[in-house]
C-alpha distance (Angstrom), angle and dihedral (degrees) to the residues before:
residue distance angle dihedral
X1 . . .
X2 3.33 . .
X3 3.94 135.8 .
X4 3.94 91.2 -134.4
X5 3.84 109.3 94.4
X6 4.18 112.6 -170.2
X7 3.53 99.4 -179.2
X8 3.76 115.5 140.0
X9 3.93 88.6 -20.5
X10 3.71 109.8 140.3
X11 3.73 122.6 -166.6
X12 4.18 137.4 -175.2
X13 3.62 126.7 -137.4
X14 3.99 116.3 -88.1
X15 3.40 114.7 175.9
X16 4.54 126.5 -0.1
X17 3.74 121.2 176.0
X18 3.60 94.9 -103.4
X19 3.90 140.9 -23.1
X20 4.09 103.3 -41.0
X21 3.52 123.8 131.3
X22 4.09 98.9 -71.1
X23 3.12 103.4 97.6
X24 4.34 132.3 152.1
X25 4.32 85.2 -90.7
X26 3.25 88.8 68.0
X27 3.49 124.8 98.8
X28 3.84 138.7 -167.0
X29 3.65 120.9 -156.7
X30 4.50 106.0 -174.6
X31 3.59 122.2 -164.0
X32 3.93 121.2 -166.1
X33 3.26 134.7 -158.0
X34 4.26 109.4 179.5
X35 3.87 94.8 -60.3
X36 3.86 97.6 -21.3
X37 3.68 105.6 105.3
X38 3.97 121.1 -171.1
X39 3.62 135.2 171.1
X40 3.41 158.5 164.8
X41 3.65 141.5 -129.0
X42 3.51 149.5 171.6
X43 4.29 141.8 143.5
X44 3.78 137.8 105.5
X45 3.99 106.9 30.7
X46 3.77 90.7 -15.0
X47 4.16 116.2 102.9
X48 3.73 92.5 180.0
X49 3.34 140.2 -23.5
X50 4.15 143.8 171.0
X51 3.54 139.8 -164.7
X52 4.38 142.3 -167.7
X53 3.37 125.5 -161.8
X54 3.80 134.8 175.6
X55 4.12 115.3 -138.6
X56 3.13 116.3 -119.1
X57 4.15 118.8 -144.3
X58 4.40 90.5 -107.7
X59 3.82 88.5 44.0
X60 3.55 103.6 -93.3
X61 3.65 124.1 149.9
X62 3.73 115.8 -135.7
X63 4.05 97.5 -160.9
X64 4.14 148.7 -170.7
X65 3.41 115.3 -175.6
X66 3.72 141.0 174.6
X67 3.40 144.9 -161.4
X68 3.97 152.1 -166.5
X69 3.82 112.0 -159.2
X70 3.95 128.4 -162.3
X71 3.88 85.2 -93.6
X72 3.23 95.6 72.4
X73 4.09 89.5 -110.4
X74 3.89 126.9 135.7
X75 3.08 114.7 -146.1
X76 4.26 130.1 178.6
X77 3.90 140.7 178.1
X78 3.56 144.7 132.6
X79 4.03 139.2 -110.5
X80 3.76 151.5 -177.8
X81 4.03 111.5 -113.7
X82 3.89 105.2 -156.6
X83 3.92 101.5 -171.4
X84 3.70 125.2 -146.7
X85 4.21 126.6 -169.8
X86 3.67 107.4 -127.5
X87 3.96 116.9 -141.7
X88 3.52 87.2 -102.0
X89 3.65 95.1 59.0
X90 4.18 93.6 -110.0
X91 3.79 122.1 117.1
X92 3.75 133.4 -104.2
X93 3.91 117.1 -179.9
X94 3.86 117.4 -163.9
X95 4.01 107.9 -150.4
X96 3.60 137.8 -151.3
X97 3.64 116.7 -161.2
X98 4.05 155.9 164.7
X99 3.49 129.6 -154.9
X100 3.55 114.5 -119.6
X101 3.56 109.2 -175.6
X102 3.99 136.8 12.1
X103 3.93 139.0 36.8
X104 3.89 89.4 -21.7
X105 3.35 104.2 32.1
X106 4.03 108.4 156.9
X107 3.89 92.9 28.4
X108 4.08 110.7 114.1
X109 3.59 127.0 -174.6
X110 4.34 146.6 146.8
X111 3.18 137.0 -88.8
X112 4.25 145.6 159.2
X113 3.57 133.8 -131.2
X114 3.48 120.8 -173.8
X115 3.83 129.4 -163.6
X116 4.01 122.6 -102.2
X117 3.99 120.3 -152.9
X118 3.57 115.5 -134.6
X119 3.79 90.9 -97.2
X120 3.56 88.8 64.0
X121 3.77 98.1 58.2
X122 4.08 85.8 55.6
X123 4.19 94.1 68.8
């Protein structure tokens, strides 16, 4: 199994490839159970959303996700999580992923999310 542990690790949006809905208000909050990942997320422009992922043996996350955002849109797709250990011992995943379903559906892209301590979540 792999050295990666996600459980009850929440993370913020670092980096997308342009203006969509991940931005820094939005926060991830993972769950695992062995290599059953769930989570939660929501912030910015996004009402609600959710997410399962399988772990893979070097950490990766093998992801569908979905989405409601404030416009009333749904919006679904999958991507590959490729996790990295920060100096400071926190998380950042760099993603690969399509949209599967909604107003972009077909468009893929990158982004980052990077894990927040507790602390953080209090500013």
């Amino acid at each position: 199994m792999s050295e990666f542990n996600y459980d009850n690790r929440r993370f913020v949006g670092v980096e997308n490839y342009d203006d969509g809905d991940l931005t820094s208000d939005v926060v991830f909050h993972y769950h695992q159970k062995g290599t059953e990942i769930r989570g939660t997320f929501n912030g910015g422009r996004i009402d609600q959303g959710k997410l399962v992922a399988e772990l893979l043996p070097d950490g990766r996350l093998d992801m569908i996700w979905q989405y409601l955002n404030i416009d009333g849109e749904f919006v679904s797709g999958c991507c590959m999580s490729t996790p990295k250990l920060l100096p400071d011992g926190r998380y950042r995943l760099e993603e690969d992923w399509i949209i599967t379903g909604g107003p972009n559906q077909g468009q893929t892209g990158t982004s980052a999310i990077e894990e927040i301590r507790d602390e953080e979540t209090q500013k």
